[in-house]
VMD Tcl script that draws the C-alpha trace (Angstrom):
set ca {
  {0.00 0.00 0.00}
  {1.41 3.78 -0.78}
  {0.39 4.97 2.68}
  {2.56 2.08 4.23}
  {5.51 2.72 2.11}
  {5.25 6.37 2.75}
  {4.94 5.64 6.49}
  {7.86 3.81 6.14}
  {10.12 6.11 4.59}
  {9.01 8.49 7.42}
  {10.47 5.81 10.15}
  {13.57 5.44 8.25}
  {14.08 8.84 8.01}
  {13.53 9.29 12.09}
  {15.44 6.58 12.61}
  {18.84 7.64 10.88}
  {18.15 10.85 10.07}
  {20.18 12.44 12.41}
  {22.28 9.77 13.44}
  {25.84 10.39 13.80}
  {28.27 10.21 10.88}
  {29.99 6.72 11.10}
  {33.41 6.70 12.19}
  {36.04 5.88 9.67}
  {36.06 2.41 11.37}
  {38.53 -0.21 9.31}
  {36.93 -3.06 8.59}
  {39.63 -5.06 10.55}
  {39.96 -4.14 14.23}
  {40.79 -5.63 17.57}
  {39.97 -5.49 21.10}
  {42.75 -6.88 22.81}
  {43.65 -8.01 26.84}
  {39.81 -7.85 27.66}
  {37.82 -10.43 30.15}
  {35.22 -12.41 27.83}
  {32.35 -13.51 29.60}
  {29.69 -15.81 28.08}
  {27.61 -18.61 28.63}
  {29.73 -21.15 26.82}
  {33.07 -20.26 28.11}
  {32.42 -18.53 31.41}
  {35.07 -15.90 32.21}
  {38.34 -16.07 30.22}
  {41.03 -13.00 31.00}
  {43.18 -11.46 28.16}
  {41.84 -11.68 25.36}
  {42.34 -10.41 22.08}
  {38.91 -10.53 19.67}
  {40.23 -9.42 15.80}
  {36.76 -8.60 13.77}
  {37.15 -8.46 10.34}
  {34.06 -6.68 8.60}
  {30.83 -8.35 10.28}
  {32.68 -11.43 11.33}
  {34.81 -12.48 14.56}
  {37.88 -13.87 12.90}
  {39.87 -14.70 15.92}
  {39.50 -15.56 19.24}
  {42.74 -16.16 21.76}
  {44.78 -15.25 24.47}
  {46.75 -12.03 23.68}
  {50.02 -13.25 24.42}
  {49.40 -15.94 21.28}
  {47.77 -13.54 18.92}
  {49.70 -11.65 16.34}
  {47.02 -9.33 14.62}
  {47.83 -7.81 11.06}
  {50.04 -5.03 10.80}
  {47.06 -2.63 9.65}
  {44.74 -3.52 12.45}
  {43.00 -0.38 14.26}
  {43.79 -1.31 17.65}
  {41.13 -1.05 20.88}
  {42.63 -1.27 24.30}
  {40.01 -3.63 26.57}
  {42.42 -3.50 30.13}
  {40.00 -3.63 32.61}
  {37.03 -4.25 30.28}
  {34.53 -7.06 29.96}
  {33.25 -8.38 26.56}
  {29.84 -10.04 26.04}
  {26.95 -11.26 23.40}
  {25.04 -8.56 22.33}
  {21.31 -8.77 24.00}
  {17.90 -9.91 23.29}
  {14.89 -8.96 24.60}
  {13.02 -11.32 23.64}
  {9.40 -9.87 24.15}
  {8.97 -6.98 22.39}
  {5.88 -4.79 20.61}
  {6.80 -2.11 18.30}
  {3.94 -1.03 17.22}
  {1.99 -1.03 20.55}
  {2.42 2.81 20.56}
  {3.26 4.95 17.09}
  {4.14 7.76 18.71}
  {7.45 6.13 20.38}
  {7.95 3.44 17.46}
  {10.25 5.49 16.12}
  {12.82 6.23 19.02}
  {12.99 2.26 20.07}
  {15.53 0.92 18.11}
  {18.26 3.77 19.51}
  {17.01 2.61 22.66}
  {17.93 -0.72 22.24}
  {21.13 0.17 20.84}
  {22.34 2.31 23.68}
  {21.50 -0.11 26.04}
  {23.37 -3.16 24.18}
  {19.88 -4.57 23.34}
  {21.17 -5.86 19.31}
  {18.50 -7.92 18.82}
  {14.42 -7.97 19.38}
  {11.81 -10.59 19.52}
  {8.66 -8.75 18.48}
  {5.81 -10.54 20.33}
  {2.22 -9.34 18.48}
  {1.71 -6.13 15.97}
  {-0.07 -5.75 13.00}
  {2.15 -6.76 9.59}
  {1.61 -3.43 7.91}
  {2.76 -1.22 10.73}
  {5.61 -3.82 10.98}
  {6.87 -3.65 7.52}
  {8.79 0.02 8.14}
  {10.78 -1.16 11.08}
  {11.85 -4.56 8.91}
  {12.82 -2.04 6.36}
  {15.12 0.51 8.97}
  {16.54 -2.63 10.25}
  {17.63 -3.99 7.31}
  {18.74 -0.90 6.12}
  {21.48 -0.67 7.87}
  {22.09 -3.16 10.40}
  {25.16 -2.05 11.65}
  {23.07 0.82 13.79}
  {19.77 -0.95 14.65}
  {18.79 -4.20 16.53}
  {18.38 -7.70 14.50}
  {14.38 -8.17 14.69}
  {12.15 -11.12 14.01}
  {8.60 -11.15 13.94}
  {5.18 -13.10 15.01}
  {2.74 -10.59 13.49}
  {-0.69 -10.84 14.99}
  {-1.75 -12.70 17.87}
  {-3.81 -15.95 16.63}
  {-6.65 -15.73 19.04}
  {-10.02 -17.68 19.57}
  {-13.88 -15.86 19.74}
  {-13.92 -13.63 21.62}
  {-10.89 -12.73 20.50}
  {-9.11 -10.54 23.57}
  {-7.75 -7.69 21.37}
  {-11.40 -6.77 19.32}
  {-10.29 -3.26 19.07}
  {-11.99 -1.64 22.08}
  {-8.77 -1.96 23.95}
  {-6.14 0.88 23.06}
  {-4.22 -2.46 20.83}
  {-5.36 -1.84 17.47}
  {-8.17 -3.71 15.96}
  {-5.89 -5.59 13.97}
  {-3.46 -6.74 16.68}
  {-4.63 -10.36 16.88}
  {-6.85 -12.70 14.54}
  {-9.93 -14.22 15.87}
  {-10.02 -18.15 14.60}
  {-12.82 -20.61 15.11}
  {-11.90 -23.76 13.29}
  {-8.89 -25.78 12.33}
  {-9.24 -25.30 8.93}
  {-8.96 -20.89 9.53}
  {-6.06 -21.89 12.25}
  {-4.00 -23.55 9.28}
  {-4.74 -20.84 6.69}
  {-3.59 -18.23 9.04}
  {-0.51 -19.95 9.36}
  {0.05 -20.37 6.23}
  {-0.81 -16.64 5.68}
  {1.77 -15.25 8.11}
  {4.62 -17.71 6.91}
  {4.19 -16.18 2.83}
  {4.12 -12.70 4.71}
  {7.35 -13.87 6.23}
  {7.41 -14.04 10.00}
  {10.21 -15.44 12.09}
  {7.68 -16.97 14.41}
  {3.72 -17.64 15.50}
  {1.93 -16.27 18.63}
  {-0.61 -18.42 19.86}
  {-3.31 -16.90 22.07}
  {-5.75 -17.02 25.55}
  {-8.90 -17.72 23.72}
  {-8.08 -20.61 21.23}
  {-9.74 -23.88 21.51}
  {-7.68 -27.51 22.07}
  {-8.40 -28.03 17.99}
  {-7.32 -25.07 17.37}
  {-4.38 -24.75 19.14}
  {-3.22 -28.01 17.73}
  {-3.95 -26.92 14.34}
  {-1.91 -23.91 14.73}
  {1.05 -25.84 16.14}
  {0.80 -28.51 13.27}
  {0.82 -25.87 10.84}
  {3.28 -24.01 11.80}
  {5.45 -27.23 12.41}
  {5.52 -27.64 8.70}
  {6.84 -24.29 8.02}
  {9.30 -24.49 10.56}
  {8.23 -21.61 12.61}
  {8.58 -21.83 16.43}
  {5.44 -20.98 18.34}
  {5.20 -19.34 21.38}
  {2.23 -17.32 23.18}
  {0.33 -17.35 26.22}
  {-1.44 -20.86 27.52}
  {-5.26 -20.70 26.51}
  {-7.71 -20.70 28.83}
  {-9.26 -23.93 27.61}
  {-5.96 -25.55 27.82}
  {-3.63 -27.33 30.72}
  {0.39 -26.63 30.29}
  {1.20 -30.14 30.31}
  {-0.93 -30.60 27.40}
  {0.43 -27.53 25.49}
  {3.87 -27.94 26.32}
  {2.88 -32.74 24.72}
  {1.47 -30.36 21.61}
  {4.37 -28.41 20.29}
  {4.45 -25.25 22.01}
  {8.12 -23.50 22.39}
  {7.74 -21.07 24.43}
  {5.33 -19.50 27.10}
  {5.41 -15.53 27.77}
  {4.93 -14.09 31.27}
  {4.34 -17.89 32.37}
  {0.79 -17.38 31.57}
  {-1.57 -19.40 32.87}
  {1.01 -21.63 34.40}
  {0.11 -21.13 38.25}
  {-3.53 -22.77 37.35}
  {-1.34 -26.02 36.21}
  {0.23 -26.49 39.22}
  {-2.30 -26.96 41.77}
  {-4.21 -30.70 43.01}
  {-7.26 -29.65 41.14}
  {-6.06 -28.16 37.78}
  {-8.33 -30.55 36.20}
  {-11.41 -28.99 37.73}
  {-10.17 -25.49 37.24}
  {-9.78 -26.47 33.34}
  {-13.12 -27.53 32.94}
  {-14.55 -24.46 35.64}
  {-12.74 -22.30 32.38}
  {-14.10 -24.25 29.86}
  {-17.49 -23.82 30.91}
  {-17.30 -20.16 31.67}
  {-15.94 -19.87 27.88}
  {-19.06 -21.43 26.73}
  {-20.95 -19.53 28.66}
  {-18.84 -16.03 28.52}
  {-18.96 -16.30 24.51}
  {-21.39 -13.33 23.84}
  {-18.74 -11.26 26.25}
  {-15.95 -9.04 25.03}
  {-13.11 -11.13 24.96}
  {-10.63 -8.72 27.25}
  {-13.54 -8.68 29.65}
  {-14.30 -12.60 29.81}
  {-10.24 -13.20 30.19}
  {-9.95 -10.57 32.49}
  {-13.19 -12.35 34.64}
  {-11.00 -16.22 34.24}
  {-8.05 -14.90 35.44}
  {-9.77 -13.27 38.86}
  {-11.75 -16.50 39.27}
  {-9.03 -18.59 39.59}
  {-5.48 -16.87 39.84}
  {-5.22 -16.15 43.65}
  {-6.55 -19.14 44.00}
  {-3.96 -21.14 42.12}
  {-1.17 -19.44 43.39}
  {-2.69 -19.88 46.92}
  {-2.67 -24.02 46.23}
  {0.36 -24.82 44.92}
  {0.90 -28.85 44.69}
  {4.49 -29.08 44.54}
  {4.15 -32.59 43.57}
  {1.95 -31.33 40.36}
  {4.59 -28.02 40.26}
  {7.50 -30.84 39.42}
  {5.27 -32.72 36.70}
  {4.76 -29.68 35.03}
  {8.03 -28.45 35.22}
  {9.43 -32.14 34.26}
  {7.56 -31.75 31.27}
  {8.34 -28.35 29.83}
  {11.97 -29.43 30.33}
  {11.16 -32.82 28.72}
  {9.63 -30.93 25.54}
  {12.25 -27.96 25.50}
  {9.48 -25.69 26.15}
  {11.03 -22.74 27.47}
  {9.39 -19.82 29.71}
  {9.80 -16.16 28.68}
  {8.93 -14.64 32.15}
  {8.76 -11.02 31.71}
  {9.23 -10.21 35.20}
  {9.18 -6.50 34.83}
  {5.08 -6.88 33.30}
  {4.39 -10.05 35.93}
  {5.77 -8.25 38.61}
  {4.61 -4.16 37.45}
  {2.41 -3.82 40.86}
  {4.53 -4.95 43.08}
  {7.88 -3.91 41.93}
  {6.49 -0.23 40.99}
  {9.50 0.43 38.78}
  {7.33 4.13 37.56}
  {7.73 5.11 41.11}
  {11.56 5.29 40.94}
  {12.71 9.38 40.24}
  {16.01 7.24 38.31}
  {13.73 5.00 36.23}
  {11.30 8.68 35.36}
  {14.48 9.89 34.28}
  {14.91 8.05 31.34}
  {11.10 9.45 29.86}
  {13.38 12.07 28.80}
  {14.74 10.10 26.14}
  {10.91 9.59 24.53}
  {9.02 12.19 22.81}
  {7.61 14.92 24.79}
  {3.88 13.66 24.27}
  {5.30 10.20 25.74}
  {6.82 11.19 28.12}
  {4.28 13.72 29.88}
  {1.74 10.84 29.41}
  {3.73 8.36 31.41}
  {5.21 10.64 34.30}
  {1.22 11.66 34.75}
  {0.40 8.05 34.65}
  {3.03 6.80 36.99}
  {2.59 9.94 39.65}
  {-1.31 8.71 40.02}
  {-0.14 5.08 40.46}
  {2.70 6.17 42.72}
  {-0.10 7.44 45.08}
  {-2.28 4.56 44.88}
  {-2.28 1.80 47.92}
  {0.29 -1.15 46.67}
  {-1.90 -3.45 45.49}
  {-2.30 -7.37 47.38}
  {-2.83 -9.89 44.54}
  {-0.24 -8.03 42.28}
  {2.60 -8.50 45.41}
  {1.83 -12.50 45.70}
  {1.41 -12.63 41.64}
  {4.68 -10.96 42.27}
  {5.96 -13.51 44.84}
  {4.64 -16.10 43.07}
  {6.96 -15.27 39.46}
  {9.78 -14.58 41.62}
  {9.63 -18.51 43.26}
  {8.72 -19.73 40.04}
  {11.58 -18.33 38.44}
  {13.80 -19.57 40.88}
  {12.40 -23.12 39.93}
  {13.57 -23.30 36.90}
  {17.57 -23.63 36.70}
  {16.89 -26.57 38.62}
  {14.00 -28.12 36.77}
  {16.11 -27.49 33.56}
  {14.13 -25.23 32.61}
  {15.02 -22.98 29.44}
  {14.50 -19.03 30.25}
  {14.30 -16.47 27.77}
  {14.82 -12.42 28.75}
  {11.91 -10.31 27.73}
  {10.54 -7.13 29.07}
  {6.91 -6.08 26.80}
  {8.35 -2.82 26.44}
  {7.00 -0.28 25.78}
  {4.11 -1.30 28.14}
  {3.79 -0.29 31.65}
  {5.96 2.58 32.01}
  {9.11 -0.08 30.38}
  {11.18 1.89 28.82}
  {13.23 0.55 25.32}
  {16.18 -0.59 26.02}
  {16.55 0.01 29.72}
  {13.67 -2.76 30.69}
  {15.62 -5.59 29.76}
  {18.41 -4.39 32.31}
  {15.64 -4.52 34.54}
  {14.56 -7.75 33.66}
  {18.08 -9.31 34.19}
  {18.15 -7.90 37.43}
  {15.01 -9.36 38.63}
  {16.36 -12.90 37.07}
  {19.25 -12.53 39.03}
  {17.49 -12.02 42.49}
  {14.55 -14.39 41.72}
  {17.78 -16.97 41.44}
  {18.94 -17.45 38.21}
  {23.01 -17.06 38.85}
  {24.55 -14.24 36.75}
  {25.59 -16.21 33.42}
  {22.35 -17.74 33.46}
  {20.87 -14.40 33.27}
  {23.09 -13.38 30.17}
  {22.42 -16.59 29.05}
  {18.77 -16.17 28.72}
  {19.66 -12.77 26.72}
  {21.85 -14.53 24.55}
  {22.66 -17.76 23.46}
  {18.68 -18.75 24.32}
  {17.07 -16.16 21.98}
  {19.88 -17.46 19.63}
  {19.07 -21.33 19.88}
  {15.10 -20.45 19.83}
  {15.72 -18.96 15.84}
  {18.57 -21.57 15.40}
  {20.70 -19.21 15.49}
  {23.32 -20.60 17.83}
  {25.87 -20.82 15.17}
  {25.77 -17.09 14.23}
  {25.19 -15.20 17.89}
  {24.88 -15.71 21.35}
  {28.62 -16.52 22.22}
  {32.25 -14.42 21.47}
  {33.41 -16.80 18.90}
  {35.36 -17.64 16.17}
  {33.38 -16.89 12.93}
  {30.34 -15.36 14.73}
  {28.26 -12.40 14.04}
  {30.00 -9.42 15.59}
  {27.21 -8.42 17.90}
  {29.27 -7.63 20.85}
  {28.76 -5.73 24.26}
  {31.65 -3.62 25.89}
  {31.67 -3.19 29.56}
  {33.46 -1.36 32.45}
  {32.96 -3.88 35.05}
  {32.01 -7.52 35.49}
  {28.67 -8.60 35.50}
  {29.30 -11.86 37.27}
  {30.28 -9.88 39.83}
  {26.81 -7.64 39.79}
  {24.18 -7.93 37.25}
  {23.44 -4.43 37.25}
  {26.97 -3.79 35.46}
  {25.64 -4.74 32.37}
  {24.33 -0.93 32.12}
  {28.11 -0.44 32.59}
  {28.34 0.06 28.69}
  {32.05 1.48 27.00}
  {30.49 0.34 23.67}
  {28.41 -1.41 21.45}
  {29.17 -3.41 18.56}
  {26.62 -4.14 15.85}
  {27.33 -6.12 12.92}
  {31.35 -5.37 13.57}
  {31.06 -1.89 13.80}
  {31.87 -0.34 17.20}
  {29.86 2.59 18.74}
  {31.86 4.01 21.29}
  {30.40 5.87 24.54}
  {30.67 9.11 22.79}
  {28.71 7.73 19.78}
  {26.04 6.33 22.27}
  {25.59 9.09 24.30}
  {25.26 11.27 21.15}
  {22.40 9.24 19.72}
  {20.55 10.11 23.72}
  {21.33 13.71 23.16}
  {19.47 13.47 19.70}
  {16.32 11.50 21.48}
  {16.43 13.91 24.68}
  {16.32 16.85 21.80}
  {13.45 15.32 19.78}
}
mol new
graphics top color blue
foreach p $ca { graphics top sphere $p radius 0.5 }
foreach p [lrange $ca 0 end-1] q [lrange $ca 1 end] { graphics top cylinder $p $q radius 0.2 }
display resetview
């Protein structure tokens, strides 16, 4: 459509309009005697890492490594190299107004590559353009496109989603087309939705088996995890659903839901979810089983069905990241209309009681989370920015810090927002670790964040498909979005 491609040449222009000239970077460089840290090899101490164009052509000790004569030369004493990040949950196009100052956002904050997790495939199409425009200055992105939902679909377009965020599908035969649909439009991967139907959910998953996309989404209603998890599904985001799994009587909570579906199908979808999830959450996470807990969790790990917890949404009333004057801060760095929206938003919440059932939801991801390591449990890092108050970029250092003190160790925190977003595209053999003949997508830091989590904000530089953007470069591109 004109008005899409004009839209998009808008973005692009936003996007790089004013960036800063790139350096006169050689295509060969090298950081040399820095600390690597990944998931893969831990911690090894001087280093030298020689990139030549988009590629890591050498990894070694410095003392073994003789680089070319012509190499452009960065010292990394004292420095800490690591993957570039995911976040792996991710909507673009939730808001228009700060679409276009997201993918800076990522970049400043080492965030080289996105997950986007539901948005309509028109309003996508410009930011798969400005990425692959030049991907040496914006963050590798893969797509779901809309939510595949059942009737009542959630998202009908009385929420402030668009209309067309999700898909409403009421047989098989509409589940498989609609798969088939999004894989000729291209997607990376399928989100699967609350509302959908056992035959429909199985359809979708069968479907999308045969074009080899991943699904992920949240559990339906009408559906135990167990029996999700036995059907094909990857992933699960925020752990949806999972707490009414894990009690004694999950059966007779799954059919209390599948009646009240019946029933509730005349409602607006939002509304009916909304009335499923009070019904039964606090009660779920009030009757744990941990007998049940450790069958479920046996079987996600059995079927490589990883969680995506999102611990800065799960835990938004309890952890009340808007009320911190450091996290306000960074609105500056959205535009103005944004930004006044949110600080007036998050002063009114600030002054609102804290809120019971969001604390033990809270508690209840936080446990959860620290579950899973054991269980073998895979974990993915995602954040739903730009939702609740979760700024680009910045969330998924939030995120990594709640992983850390919900129990995951350090490295398993990079880990989930590296090498697992990596694995989940099959991309393990192109990004996620600081190897030989490897993507460039690198992360410079001042301190080590096996030592702290929280020093992964601790950024020196960024490197995106081999070219480095040093602190000057970064803090540059925040001047530009504090201006705009």
């Amino acid at each position: 459509m004109k008005w899409t491609r004009y839209i998009c040449l808008i973005l692009i222009g936003l996007l790089f309009g004013c960036s800063n000239p790139k350096s006169n970077q050689s295509s060969i460089w090298a950081i040399t005697n820095v600390t690597i840290i990944d998931s893969k090899q831990q911690q090894l101490d001087q280093q030298t890492v020689l990139v030549n164009g988009n590629k890591i052509e050498t990894v070694g000790p410095s003392a073994e490594i003789d680089l070319p004569q012509s190499t452009e030369v960065i010292d990394g004493t004292g420095k800490f190299l690591i993957p570039g990040l995911w976040d792996a949950h991710v909507h673009l196009t939730y808001d228009q107004d700060i679409g276009p100052s997201m993918f800076k956002l990522f970049m400043v904050n080492g965030v080289t590559s996105i997950r986007d997790t539901g948005g309509q495939l028109d309003l996508m199409q410009p930011y798969q353009e400005a990425s692959a425009t030049d991907p040496t200055e914006t963050p590798r992105l893969k797509i779901s496109g809309p939510l595949l939902d059942g009737l009542p679909r959630v998202y009908d377009g009385s929420t402030p989603f668009r209309p067309n965020l999700s898909v409403g599908i009421r047989t098989p035969n509409q589940a498989k087309n609609r798969v088939n649909e999004l894989a000729a439009a291209g997607v990376d991967l399928i989100k699967a939705y609350e509302m959908l139907q056992p035959e429909t959910l199985e359809a979708v998953l069968e479907a999308a088996k045969k074009k080899g996309l991943p699904v992920t989404g949240h559990v339906p209603l009408s559906i135990d995890v167990v029996s999700a998890s036995n059907a094909g599904l990857r992933s699960i985001e925020h752990m949806r659903n999972l707490e009414m799994s894990c009690t004694a009587d999950w059966e007779k909570l799954m059919e209390t839901r599948r009646n009240e579906l019946k029933e509730g199908a005349r409602e607006a979808g939002g509304d009916l979810r909304s009335r499923l999830h009070q019904l039964q959450r606090s009660y779920a996470i009030e009757n744990q089983d941990s007998a049940i807990r450790a069958k479920v969790l046996a079987t996600l790990a059995k079927n490589n069905t990883w969680l995506v917890p999102t611990l800065t949404i799960l835990a938004f009333r309890a952890n009340r990241v808007y009320a911190r004057p450091a996290w306000r801060e960074q609105f500056k760095y959205l535009p103005d209309s944004i930004a006044a929206r949110w600080l007036g938003s998050a002063e009114r919440l600030t002054r609102m009681p804290l809120d019971s059932a969001g604390i033990r939801f809270a508690e209840w991801g936080y446990d959860m989370v620290g579950r899973l390591p054991e269980a073998g449990v895979g974990v993915m890092a995602g954040t739903d920015t730009p939702i609740a108050f979760l700024t680009p970029g910045f969330s998924l250092h939030e995120e990594l810090r709640l992983l850390v003190n919900s129990g995951l160790s350090p490295i398993q925190a990079l880990e989930a927002a590296t090498i697992r977003p990596a694995e989940y595209f099959n991309l393990q053999d192109e990004l996620g670790t600081v190897e030989k003949g490897k993507i460039a997508d690198l992360l410079l830091l001042d301190a080590n964040p096996l030592d702290n989590i929280e020093n992964t904000q601790r950024i020196r530089a960024v490197i995106k498909d081999g070219h480095l953007h040093n602190r000057a470069q970064l803090d540059a591109w925040l001047q530009e979005l504090e201006g705009s």
